[in-house]
N, C-alpha and C positions, 0 to 999 in steps of 0.2 A: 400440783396434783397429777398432771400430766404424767409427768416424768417416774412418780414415783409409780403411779399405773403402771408404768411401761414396766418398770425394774418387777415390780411383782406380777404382772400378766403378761409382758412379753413383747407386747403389740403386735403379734404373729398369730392370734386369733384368742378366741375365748378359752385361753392354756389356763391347763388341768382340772379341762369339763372332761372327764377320758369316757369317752361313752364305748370305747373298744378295745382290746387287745392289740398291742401295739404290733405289727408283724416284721419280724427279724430282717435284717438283713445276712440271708442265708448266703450262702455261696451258691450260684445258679448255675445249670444244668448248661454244656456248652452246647451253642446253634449245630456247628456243623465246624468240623477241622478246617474248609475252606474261609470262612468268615467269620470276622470277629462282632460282637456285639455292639449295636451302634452306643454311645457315650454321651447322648445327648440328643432329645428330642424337644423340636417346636412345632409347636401347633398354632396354624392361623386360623381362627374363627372368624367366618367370616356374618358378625351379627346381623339378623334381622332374617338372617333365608335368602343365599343368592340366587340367582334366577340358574339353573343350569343347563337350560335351552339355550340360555343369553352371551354361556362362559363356556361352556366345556360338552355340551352335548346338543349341538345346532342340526336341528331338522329343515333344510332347503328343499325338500321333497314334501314335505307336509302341506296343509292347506294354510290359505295366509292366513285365517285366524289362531293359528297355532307358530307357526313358524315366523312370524315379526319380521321387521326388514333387515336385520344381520347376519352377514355371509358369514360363512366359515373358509379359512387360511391355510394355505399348506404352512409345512413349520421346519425344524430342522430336523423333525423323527417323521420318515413317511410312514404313512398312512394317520399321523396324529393331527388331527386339526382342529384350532381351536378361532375364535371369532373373530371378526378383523379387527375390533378393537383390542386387542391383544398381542398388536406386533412384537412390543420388545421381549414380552414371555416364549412367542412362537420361533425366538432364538436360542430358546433355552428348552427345548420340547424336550432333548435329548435326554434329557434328566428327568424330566416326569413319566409318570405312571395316574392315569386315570382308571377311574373307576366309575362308571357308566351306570354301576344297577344296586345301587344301595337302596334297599327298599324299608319301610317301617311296616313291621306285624301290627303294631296298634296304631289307629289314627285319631288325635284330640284335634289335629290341626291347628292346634296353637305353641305360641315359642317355648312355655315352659316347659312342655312334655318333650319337645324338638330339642333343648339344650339338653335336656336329663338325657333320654337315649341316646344323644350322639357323642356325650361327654363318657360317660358312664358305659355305655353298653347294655342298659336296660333296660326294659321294657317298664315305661310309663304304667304307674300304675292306677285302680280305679280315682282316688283322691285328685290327680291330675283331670278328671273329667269332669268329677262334681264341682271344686274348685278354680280351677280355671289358673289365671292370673294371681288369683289370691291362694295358690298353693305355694308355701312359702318355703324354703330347706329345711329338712329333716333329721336328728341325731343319728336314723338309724335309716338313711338316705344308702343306695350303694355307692361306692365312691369313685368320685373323678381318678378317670384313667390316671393326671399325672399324678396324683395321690399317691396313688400304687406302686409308681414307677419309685417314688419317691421314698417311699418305706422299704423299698426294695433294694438300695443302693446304700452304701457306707456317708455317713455324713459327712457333707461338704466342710471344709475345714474353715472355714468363713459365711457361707451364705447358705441360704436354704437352697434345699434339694428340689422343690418347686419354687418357682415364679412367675406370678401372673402379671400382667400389665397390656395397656393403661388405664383401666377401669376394672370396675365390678360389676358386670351386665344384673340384673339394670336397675333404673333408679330403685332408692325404697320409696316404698315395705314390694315392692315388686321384686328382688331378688330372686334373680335364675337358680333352680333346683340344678343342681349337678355337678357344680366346678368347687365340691370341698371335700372334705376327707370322710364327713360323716361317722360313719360304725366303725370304720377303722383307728379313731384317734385326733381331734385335733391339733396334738401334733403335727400329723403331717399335712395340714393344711399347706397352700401355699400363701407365701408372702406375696399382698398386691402393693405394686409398684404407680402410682399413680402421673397421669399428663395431661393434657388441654392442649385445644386446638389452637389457643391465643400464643402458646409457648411453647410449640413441639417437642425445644430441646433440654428443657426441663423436666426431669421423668427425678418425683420422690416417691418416696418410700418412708414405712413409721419409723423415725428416731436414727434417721442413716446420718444423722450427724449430731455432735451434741450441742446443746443451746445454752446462750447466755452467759452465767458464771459458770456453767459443768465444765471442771478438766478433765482428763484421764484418771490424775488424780484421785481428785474427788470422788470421782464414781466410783473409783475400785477399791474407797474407804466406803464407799453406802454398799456398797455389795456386801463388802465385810461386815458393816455392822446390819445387814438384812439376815445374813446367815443365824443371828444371834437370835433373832425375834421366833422364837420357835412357839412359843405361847401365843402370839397371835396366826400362826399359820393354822393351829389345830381348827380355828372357826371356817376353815376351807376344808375339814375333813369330811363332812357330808357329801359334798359334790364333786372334791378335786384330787386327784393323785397329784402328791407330793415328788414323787418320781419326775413325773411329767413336770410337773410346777417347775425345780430343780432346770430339768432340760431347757424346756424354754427360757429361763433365764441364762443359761449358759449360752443359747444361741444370740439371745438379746445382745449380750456383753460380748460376743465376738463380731456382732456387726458394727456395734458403733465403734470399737477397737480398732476395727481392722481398715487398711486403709484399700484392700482389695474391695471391699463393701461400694465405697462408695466409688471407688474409678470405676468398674464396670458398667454405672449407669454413667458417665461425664461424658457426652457426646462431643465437645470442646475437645477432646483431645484426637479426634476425628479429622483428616484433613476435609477439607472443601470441597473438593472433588469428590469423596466419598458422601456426603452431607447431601451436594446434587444429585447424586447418582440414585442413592433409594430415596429423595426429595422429603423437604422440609416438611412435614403433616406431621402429625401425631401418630398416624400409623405408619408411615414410612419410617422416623424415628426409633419406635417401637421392635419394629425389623431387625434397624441398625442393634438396636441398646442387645434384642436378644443375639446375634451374632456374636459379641461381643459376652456375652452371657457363656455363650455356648464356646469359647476361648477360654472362659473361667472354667470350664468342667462343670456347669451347674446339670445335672439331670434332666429337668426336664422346662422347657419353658412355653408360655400360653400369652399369644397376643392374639386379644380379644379385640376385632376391630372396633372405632371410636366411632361416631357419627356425629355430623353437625347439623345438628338440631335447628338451629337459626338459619342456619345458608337452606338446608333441604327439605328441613320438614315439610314445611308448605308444599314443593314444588314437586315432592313423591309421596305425597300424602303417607307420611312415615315418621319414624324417629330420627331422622337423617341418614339412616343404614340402610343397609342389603333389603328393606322390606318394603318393594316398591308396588305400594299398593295403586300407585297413579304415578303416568309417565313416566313406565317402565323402561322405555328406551330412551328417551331425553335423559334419565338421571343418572343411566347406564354409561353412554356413550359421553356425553359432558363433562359429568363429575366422579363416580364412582368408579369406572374400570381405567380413565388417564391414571387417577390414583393408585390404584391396585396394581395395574400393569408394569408401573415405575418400581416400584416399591418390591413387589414380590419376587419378577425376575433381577432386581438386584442383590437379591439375597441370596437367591439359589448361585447367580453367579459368581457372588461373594463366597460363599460357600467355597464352590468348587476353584478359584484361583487358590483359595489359601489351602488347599486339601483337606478342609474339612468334611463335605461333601457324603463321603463314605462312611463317617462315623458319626453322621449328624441324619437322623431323620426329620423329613419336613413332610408333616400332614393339613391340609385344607378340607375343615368339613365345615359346614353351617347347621343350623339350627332342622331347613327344610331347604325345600326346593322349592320352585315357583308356579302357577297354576298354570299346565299347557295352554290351556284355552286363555285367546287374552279378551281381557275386559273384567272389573273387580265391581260390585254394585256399590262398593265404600265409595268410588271415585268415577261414578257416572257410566259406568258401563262398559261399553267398547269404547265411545270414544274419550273413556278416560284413561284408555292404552297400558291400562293397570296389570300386574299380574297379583292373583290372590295367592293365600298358602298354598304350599302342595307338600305333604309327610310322606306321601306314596313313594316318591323318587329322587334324589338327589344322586350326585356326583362328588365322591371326591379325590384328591389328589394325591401323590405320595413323591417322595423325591428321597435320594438317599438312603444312610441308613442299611446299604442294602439290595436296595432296589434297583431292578434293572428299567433306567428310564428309556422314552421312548415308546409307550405300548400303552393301548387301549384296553382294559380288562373288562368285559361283560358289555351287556348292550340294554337298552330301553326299548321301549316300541317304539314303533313309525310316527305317534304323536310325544314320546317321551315321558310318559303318563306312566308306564307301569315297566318293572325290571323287567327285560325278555330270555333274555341269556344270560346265565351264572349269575343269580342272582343273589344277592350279600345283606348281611344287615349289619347295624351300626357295631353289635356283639364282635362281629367279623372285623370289623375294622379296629376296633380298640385292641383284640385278640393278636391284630400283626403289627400293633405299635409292642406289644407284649413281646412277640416273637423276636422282632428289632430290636430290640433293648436288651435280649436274652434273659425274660424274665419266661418262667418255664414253672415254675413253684405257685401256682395260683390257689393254694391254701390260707387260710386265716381263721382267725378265733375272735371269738368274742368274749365279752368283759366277766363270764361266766367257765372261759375257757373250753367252748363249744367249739368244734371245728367246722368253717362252713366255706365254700367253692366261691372264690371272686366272680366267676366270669364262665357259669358250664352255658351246655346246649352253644358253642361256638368254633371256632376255629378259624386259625390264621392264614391266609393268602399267602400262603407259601411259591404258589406261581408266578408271585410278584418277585423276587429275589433270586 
């Protein structure tokens, strides 16, 4: 039953629920004669809310209940400085571009509203308040930036034009609002890629390989004889465009076909030295597999950080991520930023060896930011050394793509609490992955053939570039 699911739904999401107007892939308006369009975007999420007092925006003038005990580094972009646990990135400064003052118009201060706005670009709406946690994704949700990116671009000749990995934040029925296609189609959902922390370099995906008795064959006789059954597809005419239905089986049967599918995730074919270098985890893995992604021409890719739940829960009174509600600098400095530090500046500098670098942009945002003030009542107060949410302020990153690394863009106040100069919102941010991608056409329809604006009331950080 599995399998034959897969042949009539796809296993690439709940295909030909069409809750949207599929949006073309136009021919898009050019950046600028000097630069071409980046070809590829990753995005690291880094779950749970990183602290960005902790990472990227360190206040050593503040009072110590604000300011925690981590210096900040000179790096190799002067005047860029980033925390001292973050030496091997602060070799790679040259490439980045931070962003200091991303601030949130609305605050629920919880993760769901935090992924919807920072994924999306928009503004959480009331149900996010009354709801909480148990506001669960939406058909007529607006949709995740790679979405867009990904409707936007000619189809990949083997894989899908998003991919997400190596999870699904977060467990169910809790599912994060924001990283699917929603009103635009699921279609262009992206394909998630799944991993574990027991296995780093095992990264599947649905149906990347066929099972059992299926040969090639075989299947491309059930395809054949699925085309036939046209009497039983009418019972999908209530709810499903046949169109779409069609498409995603087309895409279904070129990924288990194709043998490109499955080499881009085989991190085995990686030498050793490259395997140390972004290190053995699941997220560092994940890195590697999207580099590797982003070699294939895939559009757009989303590594969603993993957390270990059993090693840190406890120890950051959390889910084992970025959300450190207790012994915010223990889980920082031990566990979370050795990992991150390895991993991420291995990528940027993977990147730029192979010249991808310039047609590859790399974005870092989180859910939130972490609460200036330390001490969280979840976990004893001050001396539970905790940081609570914070939606007011976050930091995030940019590299490539584009962008001119090396530079600070905007600033916080003296406690990091509130954007102080040029201040941005999350709209802003999704707006200049748009700009990087040379997506320019931010029109779309709906299933009524309505014409409605992806992405107004924003604009893209063209200072960055």
């Amino acid at each position: 039953m599995q399998r034959r699911q897969f042949l009539v739904a796809s296993g690439l999401g709940f295909a030909g629920m069409h809750f949207g107007t599929p949006t073309s892939a136009a021919p898009q308006k050019k950046i600028s004669p000097s630069r071409k369009p980046a070809k590829s975007t990753i995005l690291f999420f880094l779950c749970g809310g990183a602290s960005h007092l902790d990472l990227w925006d360190l206040k050593p003038n503040a009072p110590s209940e604000y300011r925690g005990p981590f210096q900040p580094i000179e790096t190799s972009a002067p005047g860029v400085r980033l925390s001292e646990h973050l030496p091997m990135l602060a070799k790679q400064a040259h490439h980045l571009a931070l962003v200091n003052s991303v601030g949130a118009t609305v605050n629920t201060n919880d993760h769901h509203a935090g992924y919807y706005h920072n994924l999306t670009g928009h503004i959480p709406d009331q149900s996010f308040v009354t709801k909480g946690n148990n506001r669960t994704p939406q058909p007529d949700d607006w949709p995740y930036m790679g979405s867009v990116v990904a409707s936007r671009r000619p189809s990949h000749p083997n894989l899908p034009n998003a991919i997400s990995l190596p999870h699904m934040p977060s467990r169910a029925p809790y599912t994060r609002p924001g990283q699917f296609a929603a009103r635009l189609g699921v279609e262009h959902d992206p394909m998630y890629i799944h991993g574990n922390n027991e296995e780093p370099l095992k990264l599947r995906g649905p149906a990347m390989s066929l099972e059992g008795e299926i040969t090639v064959d075989r299947l491309t006789e059930r395809m054949s004889l699925l085309k036939q059954l046209d009497s039983a597809r009418r019972r999908f005419d209530e709810f499903a465009n046949i169109a779409t239905m069609n498409q995603n089986q087309e895409r279904a049967l070129s990924l288990l076909l194709s043998s490109q599918s499955t080499s881009a995730f085989d991190l085995t074919q990686e030498k050793p030295a490259m395997l140390e270098r972004y290190g053995k985890t699941i997220n560092g893995m994940s890195l590697l597999a999207a580099r590797r992604l982003v070699e294939a021409e895939v559009p757009f890719i989303t590594v969603f950080w993993k957390g270990d739940l059993n090693r840190l829960g406890k120890k950051c009174k959390s889910a084992g991520s970025w959300d450190t509600h207790g012994n915010n600098f223990k889980c920082l400095k031990e566990d979370l930023l050795p990992e991150f530090d390895r991993a991420y500046s291995a990528l940027i500098e993977d990147l730029a060896n192979r010249g991808l670098l310039d047609e590859t942009l790399v974005l870092i945002t989180s859910e939130m930011g972490r609460k200036p003030k330390i001490g969280d009542p979840r976990s004893g107060g001050t001396s539970g050394a905790g940081r609570d949410h914070w939606t007011h302020c976050l930091t995030d990153v940019l590299a490539g793509g584009g962008i001119q690394g090396g530079q600070t863009f905007g600033a916080s106040d003296r406690y990091g609490e509130f954007p102080l100069k040029s201040p941005v919102t999350p709209a802003d941010i999704t707006h200049t992955v748009y700009h990087a991608m040379g997506i320019h056409d931010l029109m779309a329809y709906d299933k009524l053939d309505r014409p409605y604006h992806l992405l107004e009331n924003s604009k893209p950080l063209t200072a960055l570039f």
